[in-house]
C-alpha positions as a Markdown table, in Angstrom:
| # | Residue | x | y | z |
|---|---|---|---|---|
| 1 | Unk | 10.1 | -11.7 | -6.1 |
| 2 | Unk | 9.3 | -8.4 | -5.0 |
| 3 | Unk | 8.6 | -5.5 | -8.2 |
| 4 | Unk | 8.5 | -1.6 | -8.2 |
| 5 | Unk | 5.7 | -0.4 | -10.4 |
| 6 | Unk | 4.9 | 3.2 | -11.6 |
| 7 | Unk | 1.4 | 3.4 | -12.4 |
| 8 | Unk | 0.1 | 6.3 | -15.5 |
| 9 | Unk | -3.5 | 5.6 | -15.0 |
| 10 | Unk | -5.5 | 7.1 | -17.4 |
| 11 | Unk | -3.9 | 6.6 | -20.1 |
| 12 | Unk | -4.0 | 6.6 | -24.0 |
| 13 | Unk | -2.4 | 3.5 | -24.1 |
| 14 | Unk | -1.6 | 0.5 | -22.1 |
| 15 | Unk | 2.1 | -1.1 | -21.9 |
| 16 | Unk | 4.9 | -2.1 | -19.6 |
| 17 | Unk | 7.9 | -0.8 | -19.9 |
| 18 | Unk | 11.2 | -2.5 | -18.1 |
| 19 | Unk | 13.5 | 0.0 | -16.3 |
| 20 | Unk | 15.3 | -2.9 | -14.4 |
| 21 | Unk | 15.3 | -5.8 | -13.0 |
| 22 | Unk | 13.0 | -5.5 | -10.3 |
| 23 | Unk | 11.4 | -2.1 | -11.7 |
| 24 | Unk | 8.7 | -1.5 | -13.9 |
| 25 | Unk | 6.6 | 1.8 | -15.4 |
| 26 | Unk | 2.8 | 0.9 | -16.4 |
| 27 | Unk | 0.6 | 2.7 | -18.6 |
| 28 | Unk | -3.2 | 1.7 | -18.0 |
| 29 | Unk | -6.7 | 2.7 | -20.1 |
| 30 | Unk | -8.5 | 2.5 | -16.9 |
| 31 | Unk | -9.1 | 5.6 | -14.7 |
| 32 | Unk | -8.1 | 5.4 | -11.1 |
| 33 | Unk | -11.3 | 5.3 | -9.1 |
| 34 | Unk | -13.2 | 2.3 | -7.5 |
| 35 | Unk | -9.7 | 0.2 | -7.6 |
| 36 | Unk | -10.1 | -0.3 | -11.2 |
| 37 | Unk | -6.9 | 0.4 | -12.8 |
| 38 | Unk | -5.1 | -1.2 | -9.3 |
| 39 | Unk | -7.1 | -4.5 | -11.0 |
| 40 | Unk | -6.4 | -4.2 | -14.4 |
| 41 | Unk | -2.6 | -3.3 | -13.5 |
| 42 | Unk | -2.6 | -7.5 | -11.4 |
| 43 | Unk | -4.1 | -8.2 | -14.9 |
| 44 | Unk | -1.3 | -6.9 | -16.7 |
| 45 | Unk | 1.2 | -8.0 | -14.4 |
| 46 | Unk | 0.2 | -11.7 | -14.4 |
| 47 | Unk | 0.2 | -11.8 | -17.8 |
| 48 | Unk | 3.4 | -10.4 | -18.0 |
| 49 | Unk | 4.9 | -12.7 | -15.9 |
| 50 | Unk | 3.1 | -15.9 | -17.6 |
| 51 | Unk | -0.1 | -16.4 | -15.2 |
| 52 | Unk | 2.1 | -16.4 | -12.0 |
| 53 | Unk | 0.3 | -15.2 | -9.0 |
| 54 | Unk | 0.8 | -10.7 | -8.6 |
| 55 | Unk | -0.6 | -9.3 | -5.5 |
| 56 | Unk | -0.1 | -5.9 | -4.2 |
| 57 | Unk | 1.9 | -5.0 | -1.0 |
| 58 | Unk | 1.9 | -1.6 | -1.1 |
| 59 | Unk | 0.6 | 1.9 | -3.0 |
| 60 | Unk | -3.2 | 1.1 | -3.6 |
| 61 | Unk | -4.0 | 4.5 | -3.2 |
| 62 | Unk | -0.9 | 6.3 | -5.1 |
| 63 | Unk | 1.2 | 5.9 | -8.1 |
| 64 | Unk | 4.0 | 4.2 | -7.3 |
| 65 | Unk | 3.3 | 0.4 | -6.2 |
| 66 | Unk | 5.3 | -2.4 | -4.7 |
| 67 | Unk | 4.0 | -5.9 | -6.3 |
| 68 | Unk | 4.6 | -9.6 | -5.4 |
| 69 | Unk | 5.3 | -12.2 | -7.6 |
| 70 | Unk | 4.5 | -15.7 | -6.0 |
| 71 | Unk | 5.6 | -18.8 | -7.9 |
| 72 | Unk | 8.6 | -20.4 | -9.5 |
């Protein structure tokens, strides 16, 4: 399954909030520099969705990301 993911790096706070089925908005502690908060966001992600397999298609270097979800 394929998921649209806006990213607010930086933040205060980290949570995932559902917009719709397939579309999701992230808040993240961890700044965006050295691919950190693009591996804390697979973090998030994976647990979100029960240790299933998250890798990134598209977006490492912007805001606005397009995630797979591999498994059942």
């Amino acid at each position: 399954m394929k998921i649209q993911v806006k990213v607010h790096a930086n933040s205060s706070q980290e949570k995932i909030e559902i917009k719709g089925r397939t579309v999701f908005e992230v808040w993240l502690k961890e700044k965006p520099t050295d691919g950190k908060a693009n591996q804390k966001l697979l973090l998030l992600m994976k647990k979100h969705f029960n240790d299933r397999d998250v890798k990134m298609i598209s977006g490492f270097n912007g805001r606005k990301k397009l995630l797979e979800v591999i498994g059942d």
